[in-house]
N, CA, C and O atoms as a Tripos MOL2 file, in Angstrom:
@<TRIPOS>MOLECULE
protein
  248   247    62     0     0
PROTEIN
NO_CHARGES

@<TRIPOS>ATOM
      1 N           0.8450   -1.1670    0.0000 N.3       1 UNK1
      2 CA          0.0000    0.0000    0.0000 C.3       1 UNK1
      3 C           0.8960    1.2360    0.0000 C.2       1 UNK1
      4 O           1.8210    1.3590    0.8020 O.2       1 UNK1
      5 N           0.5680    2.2180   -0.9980 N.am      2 UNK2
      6 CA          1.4700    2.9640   -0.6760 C.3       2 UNK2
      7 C           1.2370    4.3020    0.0240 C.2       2 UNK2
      8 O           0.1930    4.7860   -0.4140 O.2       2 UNK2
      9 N           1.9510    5.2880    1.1790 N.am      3 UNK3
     10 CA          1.8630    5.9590    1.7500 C.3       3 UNK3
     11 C           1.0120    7.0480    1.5890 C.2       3 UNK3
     12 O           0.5660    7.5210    2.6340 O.2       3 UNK3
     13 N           0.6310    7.6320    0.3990 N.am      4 UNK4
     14 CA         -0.2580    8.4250   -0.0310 C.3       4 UNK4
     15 C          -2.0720    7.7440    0.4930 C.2       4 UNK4
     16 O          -3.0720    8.3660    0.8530 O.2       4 UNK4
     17 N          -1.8190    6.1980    0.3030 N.am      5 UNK5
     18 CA         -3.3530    5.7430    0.4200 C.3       5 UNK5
     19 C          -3.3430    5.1520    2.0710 C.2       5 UNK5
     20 O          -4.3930    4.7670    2.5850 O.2       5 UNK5
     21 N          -2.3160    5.1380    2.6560 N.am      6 UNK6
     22 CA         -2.5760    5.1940    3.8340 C.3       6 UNK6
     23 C          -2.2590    6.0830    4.5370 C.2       6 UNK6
     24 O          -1.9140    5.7120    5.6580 O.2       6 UNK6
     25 N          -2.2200    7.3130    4.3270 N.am      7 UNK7
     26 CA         -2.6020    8.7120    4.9990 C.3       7 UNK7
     27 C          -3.7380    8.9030    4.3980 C.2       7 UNK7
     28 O          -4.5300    8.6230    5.2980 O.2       7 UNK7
     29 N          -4.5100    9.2600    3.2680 N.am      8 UNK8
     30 CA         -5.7520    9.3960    3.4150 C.3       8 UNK8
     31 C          -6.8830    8.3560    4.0250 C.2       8 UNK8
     32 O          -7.9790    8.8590    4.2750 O.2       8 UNK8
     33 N          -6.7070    6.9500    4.2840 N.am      9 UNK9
     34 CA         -7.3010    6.1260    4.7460 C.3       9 UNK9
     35 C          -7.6230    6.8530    6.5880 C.2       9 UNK9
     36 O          -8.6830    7.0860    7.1700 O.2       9 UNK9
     37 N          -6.2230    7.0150    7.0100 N.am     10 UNK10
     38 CA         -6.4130    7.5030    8.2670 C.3      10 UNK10
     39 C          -7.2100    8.8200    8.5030 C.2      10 UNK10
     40 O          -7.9630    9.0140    9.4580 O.2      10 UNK10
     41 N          -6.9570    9.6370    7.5660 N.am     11 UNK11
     42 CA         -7.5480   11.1030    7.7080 C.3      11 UNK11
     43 C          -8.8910   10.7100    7.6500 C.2      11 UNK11
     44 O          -9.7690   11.0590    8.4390 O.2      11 UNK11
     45 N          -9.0120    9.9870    6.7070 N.am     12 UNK12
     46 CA        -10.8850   10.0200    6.3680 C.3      12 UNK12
     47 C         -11.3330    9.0260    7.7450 C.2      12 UNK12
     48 O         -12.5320    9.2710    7.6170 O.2      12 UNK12
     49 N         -11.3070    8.4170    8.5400 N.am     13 UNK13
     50 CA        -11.4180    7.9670    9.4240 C.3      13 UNK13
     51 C         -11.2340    8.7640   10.6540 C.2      13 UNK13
     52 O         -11.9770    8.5630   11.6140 O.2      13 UNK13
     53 N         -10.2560    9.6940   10.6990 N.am     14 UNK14
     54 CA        -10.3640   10.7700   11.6250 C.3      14 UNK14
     55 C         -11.4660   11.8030   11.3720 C.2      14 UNK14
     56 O         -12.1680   12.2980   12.2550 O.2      14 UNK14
     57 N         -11.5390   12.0920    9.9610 N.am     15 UNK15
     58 CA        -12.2560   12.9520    9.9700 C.3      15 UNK15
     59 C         -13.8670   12.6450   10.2800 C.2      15 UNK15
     60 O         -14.7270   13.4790   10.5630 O.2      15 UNK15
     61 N         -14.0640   10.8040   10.1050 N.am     16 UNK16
     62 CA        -15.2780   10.4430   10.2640 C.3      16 UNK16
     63 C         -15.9220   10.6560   11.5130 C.2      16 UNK16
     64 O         -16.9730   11.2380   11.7820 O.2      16 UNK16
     65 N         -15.1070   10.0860   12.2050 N.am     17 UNK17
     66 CA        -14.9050   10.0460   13.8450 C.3      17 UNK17
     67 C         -15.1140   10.9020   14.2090 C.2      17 UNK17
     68 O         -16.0520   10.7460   14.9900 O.2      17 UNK17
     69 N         -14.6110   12.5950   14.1340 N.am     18 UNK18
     70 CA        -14.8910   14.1350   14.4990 C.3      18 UNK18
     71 C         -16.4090   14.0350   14.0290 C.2      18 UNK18
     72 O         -17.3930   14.2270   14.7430 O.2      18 UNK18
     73 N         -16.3960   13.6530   12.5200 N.am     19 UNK19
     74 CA        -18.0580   14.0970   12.0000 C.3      19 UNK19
     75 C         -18.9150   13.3110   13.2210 C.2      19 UNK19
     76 O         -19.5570   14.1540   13.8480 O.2      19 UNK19
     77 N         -19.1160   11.9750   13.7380 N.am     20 UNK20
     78 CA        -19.6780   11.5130   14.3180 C.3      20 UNK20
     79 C         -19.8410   12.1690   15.4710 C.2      20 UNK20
     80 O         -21.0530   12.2600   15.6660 O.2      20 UNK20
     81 N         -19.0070   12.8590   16.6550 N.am     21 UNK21
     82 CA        -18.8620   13.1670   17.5980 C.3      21 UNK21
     83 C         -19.4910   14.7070   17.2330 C.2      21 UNK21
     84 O         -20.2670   14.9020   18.1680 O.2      21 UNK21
     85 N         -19.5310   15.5490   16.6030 N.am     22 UNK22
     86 CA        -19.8550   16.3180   16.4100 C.3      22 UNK22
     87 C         -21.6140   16.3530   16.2650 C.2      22 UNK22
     88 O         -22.3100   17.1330   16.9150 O.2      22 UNK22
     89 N         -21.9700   15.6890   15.6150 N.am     23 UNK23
     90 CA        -23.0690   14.9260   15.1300 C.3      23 UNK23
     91 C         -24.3780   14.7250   16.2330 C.2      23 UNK23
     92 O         -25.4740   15.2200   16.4980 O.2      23 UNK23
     93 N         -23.4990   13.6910   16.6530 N.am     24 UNK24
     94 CA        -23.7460   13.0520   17.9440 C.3      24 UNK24
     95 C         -24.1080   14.1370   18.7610 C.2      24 UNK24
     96 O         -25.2280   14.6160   18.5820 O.2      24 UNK24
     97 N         -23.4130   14.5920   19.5790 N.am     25 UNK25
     98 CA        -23.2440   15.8150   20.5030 C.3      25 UNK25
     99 C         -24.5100   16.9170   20.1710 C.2      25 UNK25
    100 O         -25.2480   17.2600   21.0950 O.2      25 UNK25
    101 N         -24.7360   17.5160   18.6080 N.am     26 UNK26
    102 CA        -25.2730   17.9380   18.3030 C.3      26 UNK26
    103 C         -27.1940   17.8860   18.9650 C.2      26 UNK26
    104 O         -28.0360   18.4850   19.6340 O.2      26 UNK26
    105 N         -26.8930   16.5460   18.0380 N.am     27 UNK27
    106 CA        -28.6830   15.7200   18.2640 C.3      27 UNK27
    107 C         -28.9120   15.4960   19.5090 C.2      27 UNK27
    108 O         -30.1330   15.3460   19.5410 O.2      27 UNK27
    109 N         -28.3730   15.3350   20.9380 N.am     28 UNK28
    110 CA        -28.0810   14.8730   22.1830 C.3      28 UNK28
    111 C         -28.4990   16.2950   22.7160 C.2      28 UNK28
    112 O         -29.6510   16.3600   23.1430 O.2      28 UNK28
    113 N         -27.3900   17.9770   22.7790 N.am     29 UNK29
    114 CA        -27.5300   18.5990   22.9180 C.3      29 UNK29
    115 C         -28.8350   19.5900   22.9240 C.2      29 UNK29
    116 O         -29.3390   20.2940   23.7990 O.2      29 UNK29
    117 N         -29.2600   19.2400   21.0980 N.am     30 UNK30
    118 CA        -30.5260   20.2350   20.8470 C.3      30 UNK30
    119 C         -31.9840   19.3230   20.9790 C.2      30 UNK30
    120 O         -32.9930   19.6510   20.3530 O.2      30 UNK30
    121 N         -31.9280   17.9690   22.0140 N.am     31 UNK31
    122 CA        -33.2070   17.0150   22.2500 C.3      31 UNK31
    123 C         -33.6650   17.1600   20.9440 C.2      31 UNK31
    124 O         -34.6640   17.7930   20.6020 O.2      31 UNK31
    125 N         -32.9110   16.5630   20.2450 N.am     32 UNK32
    126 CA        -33.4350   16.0460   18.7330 C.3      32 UNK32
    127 C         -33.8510   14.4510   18.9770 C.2      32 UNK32
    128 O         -33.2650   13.5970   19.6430 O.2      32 UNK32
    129 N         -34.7480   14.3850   18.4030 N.am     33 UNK33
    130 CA        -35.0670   12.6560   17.8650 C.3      33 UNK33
    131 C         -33.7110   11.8730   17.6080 C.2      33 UNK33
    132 O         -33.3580   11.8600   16.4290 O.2      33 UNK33
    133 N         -32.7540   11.1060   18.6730 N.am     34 UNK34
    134 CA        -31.6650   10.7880   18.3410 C.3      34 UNK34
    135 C         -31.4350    9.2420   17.5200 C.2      34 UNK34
    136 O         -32.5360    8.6940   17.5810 O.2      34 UNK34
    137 N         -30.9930    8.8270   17.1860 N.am     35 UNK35
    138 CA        -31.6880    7.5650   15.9720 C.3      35 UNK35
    139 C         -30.1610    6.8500   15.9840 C.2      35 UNK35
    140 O         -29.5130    7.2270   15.0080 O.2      35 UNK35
    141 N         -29.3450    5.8050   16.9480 N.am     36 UNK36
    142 CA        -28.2030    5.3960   16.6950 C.3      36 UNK36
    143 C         -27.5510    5.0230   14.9810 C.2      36 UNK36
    144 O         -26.4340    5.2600   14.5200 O.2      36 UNK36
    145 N         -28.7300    4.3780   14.3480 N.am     37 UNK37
    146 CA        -28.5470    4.2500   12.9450 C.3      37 UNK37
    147 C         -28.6590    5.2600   11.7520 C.2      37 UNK37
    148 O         -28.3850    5.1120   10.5610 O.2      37 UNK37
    149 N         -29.0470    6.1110   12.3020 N.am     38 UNK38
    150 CA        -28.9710    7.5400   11.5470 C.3      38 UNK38
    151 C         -27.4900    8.0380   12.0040 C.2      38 UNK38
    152 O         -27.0670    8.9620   11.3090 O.2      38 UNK38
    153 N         -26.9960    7.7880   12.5980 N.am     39 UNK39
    154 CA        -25.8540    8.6830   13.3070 C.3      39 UNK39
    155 C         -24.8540    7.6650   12.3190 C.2      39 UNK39
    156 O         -24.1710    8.2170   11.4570 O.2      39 UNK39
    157 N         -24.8200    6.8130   12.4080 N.am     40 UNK40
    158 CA        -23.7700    5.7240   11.7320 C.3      40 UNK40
    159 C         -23.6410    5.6030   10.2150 C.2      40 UNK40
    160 O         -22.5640    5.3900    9.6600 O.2      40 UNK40
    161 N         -24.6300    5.7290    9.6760 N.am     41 UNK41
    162 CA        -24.8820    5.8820    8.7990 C.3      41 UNK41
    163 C         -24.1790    7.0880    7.9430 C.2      41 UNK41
    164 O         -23.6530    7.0750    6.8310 O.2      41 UNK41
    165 N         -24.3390    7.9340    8.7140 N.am     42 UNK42
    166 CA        -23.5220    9.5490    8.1480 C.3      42 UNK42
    167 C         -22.4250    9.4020    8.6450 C.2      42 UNK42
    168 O         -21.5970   10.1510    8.1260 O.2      42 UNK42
    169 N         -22.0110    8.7360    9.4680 N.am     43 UNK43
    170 CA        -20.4440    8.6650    9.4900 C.3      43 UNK43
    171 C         -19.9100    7.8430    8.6790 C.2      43 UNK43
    172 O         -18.8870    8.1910    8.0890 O.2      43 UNK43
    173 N         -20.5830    6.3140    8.4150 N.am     44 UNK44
    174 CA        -19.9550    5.8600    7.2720 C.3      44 UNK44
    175 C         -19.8320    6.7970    6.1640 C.2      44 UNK44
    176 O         -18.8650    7.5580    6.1140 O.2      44 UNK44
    177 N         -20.5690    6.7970    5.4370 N.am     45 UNK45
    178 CA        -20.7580    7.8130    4.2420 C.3      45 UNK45
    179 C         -19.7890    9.5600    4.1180 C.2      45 UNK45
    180 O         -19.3870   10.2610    3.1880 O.2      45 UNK45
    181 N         -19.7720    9.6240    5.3360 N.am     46 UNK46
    182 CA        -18.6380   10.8550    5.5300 C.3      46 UNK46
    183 C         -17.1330   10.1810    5.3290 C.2      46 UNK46
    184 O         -16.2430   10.4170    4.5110 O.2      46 UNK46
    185 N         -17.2080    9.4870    6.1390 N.am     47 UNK47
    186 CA        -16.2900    8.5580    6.1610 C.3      47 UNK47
    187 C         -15.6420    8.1820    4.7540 C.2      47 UNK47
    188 O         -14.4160    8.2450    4.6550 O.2      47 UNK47
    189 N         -16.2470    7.8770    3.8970 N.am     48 UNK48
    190 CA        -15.9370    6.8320    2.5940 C.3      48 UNK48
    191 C         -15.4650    8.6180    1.6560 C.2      48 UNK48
    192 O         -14.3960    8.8840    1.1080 O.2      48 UNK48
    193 N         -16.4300    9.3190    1.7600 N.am     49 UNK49
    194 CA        -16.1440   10.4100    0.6740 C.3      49 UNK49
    195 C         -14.9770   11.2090    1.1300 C.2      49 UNK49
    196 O         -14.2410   11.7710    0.3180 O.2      49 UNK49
    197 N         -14.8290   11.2590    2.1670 N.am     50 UNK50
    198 CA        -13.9940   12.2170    2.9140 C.3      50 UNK50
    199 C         -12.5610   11.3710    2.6620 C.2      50 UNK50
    200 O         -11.5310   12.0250    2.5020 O.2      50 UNK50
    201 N         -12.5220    9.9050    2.6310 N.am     51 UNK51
    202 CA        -11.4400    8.7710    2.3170 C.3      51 UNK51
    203 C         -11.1780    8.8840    0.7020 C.2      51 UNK51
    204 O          -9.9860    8.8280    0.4020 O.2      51 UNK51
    205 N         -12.0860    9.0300   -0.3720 N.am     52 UNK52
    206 CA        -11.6130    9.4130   -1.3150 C.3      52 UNK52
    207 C         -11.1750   10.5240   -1.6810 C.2      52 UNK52
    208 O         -10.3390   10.6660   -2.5730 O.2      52 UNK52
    209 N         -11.6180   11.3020   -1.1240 N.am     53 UNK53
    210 CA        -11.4020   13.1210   -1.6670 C.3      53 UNK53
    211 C          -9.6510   12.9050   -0.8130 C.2      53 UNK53
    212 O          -8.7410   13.0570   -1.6280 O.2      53 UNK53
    213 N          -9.2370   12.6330    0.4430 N.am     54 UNK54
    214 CA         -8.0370   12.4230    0.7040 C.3      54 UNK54
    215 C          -7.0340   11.7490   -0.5720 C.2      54 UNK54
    216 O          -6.0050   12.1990   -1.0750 O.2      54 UNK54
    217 N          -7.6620   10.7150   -0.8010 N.am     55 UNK55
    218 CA         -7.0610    9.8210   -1.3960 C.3      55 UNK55
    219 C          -6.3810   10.5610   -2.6130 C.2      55 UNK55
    220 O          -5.1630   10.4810   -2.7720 O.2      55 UNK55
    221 N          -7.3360   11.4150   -3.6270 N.am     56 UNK56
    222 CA         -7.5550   12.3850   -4.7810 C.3      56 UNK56
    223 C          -6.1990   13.0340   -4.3740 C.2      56 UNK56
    224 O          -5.0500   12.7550   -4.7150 O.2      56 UNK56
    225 N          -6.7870   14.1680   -3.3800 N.am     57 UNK57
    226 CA         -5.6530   15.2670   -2.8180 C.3      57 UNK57
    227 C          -4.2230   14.7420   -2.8440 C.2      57 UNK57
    228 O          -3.4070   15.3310   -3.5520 O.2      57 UNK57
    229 N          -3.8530   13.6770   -2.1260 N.am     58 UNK58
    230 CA         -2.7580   13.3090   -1.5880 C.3      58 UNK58
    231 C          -1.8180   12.9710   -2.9860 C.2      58 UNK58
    232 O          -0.6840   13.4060   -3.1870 O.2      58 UNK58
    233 N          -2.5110   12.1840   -3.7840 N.am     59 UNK59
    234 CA         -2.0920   11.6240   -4.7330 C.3      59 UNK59
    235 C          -1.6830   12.2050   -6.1030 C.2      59 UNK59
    236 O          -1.0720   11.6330   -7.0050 O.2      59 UNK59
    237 N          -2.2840   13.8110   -6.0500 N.am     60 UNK60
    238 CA         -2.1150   14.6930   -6.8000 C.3      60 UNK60
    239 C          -1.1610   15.5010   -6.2730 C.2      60 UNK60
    240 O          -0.6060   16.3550   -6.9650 O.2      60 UNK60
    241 N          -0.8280   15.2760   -4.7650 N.am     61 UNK61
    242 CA          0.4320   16.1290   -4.3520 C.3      61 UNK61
    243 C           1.3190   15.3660   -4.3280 C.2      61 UNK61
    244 O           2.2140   15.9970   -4.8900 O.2      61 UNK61
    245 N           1.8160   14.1770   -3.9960 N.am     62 UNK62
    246 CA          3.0060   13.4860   -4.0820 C.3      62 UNK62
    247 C           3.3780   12.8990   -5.8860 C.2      62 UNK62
    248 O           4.4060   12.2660   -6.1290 O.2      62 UNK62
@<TRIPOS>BOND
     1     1     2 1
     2     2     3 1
     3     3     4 2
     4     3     5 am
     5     5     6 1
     6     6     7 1
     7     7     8 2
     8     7     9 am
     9     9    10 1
    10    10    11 1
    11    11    12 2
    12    11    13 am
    13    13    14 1
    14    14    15 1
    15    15    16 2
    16    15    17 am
    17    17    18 1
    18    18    19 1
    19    19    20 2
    20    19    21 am
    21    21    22 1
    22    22    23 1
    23    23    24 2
    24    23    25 am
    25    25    26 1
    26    26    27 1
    27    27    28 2
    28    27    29 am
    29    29    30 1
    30    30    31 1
    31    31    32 2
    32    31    33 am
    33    33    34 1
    34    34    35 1
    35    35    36 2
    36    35    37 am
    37    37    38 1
    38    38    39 1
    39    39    40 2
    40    39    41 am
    41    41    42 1
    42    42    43 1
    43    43    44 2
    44    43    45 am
    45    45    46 1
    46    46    47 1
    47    47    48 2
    48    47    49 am
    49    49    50 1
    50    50    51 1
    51    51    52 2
    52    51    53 am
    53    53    54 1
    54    54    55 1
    55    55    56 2
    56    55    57 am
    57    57    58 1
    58    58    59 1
    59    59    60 2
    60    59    61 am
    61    61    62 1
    62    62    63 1
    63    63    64 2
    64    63    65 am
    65    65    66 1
    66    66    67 1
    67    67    68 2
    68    67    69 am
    69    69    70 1
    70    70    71 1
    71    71    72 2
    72    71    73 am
    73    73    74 1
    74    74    75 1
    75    75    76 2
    76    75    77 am
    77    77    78 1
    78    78    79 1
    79    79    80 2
    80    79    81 am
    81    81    82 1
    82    82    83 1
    83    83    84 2
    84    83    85 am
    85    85    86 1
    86    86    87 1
    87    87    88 2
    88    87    89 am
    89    89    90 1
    90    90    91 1
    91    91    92 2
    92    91    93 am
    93    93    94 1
    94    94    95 1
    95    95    96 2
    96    95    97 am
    97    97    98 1
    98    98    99 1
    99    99   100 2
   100    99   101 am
   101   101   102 1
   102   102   103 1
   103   103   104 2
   104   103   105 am
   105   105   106 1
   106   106   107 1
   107   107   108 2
   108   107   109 am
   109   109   110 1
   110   110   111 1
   111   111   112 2
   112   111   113 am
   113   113   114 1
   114   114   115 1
   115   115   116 2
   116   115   117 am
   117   117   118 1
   118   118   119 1
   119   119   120 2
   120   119   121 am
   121   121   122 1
   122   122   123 1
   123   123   124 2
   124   123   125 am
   125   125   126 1
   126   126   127 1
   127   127   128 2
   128   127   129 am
   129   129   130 1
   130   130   131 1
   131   131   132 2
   132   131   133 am
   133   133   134 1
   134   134   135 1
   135   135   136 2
   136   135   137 am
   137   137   138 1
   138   138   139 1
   139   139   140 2
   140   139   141 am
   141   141   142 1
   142   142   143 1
   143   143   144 2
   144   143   145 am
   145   145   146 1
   146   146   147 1
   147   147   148 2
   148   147   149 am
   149   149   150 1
   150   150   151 1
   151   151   152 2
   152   151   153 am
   153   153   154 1
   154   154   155 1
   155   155   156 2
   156   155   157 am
   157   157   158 1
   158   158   159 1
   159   159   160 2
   160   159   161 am
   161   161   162 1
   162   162   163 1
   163   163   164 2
   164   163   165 am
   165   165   166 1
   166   166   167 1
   167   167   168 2
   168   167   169 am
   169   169   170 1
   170   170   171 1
   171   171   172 2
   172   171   173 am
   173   173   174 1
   174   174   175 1
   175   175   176 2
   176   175   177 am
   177   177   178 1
   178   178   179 1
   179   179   180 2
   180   179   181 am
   181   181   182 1
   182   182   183 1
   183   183   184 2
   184   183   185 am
   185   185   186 1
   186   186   187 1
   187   187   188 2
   188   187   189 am
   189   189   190 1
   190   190   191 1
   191   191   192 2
   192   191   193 am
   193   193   194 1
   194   194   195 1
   195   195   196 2
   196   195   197 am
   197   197   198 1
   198   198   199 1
   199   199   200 2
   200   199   201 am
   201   201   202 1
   202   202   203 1
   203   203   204 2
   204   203   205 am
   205   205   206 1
   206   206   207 1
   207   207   208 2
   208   207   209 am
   209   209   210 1
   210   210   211 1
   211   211   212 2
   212   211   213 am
   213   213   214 1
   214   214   215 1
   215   215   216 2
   216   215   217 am
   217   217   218 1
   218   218   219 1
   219   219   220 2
   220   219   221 am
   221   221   222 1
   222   222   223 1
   223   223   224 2
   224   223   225 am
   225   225   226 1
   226   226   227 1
   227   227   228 2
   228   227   229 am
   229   229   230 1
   230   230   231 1
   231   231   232 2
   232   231   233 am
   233   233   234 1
   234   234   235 1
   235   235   236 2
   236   235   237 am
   237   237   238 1
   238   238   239 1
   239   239   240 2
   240   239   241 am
   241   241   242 1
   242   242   243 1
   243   243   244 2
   244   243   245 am
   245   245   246 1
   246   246   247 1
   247   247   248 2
@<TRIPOS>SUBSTRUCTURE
     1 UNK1         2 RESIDUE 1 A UNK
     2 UNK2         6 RESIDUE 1 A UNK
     3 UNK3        10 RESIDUE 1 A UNK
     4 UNK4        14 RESIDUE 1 A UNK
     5 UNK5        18 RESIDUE 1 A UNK
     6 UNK6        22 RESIDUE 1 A UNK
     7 UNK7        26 RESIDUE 1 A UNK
     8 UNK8        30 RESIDUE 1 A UNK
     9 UNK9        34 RESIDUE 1 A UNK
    10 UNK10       38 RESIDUE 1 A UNK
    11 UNK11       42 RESIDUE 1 A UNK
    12 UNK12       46 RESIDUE 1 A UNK
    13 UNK13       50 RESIDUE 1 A UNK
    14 UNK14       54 RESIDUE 1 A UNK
    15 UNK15       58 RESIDUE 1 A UNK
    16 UNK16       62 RESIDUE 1 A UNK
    17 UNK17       66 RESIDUE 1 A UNK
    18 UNK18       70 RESIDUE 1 A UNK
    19 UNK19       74 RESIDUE 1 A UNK
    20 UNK20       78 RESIDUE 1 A UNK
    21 UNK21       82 RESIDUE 1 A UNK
    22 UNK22       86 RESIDUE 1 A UNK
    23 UNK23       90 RESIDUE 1 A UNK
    24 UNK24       94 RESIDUE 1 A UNK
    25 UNK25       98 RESIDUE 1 A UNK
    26 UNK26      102 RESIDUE 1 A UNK
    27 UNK27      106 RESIDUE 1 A UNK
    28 UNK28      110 RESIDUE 1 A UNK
    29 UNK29      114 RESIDUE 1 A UNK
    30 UNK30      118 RESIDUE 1 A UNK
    31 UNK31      122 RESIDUE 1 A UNK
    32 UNK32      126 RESIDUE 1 A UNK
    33 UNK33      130 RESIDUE 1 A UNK
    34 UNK34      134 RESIDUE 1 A UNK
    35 UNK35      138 RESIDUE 1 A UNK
    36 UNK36      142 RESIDUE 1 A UNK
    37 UNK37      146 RESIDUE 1 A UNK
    38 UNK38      150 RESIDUE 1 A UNK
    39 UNK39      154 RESIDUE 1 A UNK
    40 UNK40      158 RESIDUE 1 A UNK
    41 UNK41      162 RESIDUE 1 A UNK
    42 UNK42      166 RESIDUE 1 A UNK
    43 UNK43      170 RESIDUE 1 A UNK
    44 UNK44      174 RESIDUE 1 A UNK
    45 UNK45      178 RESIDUE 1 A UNK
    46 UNK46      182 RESIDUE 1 A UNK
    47 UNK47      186 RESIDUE 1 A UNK
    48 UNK48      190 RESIDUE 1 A UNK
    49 UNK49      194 RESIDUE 1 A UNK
    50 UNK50      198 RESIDUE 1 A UNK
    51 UNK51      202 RESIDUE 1 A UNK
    52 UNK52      206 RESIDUE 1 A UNK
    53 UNK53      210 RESIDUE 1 A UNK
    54 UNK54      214 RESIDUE 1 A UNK
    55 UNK55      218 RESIDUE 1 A UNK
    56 UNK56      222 RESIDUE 1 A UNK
    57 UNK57      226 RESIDUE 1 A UNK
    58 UNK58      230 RESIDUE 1 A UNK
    59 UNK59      234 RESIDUE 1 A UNK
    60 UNK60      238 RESIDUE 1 A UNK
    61 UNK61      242 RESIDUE 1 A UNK
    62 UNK62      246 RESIDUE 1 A UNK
């Protein structure tokens, strides 16, 4: 694997993780209808786009 695709692998996973916690916190905070599978759901999906758009970036800079 080469270093470019495992720094964006990690970023997009960090960045998922923030989105979740953020998220999370959010719906918890403002007594929103909180839905564990709604929450996961957007982190996968943040997760995956946020892992390619890294992937893009990185790979166009090295």
């Amino acid at each position: 694997m080469k270093l470019y695709t495992k720094k964006a692998l990690k970023s997009g996973i960090f960045a998922g993780i923030g989105f979740g916690i953020v998220t999370g916190s959010l719906n918890y905070f403002d007594k929103n209808n909180f839905e564990l599978w709604k929450v996961i759901f957007k982190v996968v999906f943040f997760t995956l786009l946020m892992g390619i758009y890294f992937n893009y970036s990185f790979k166009k800079e090295s």
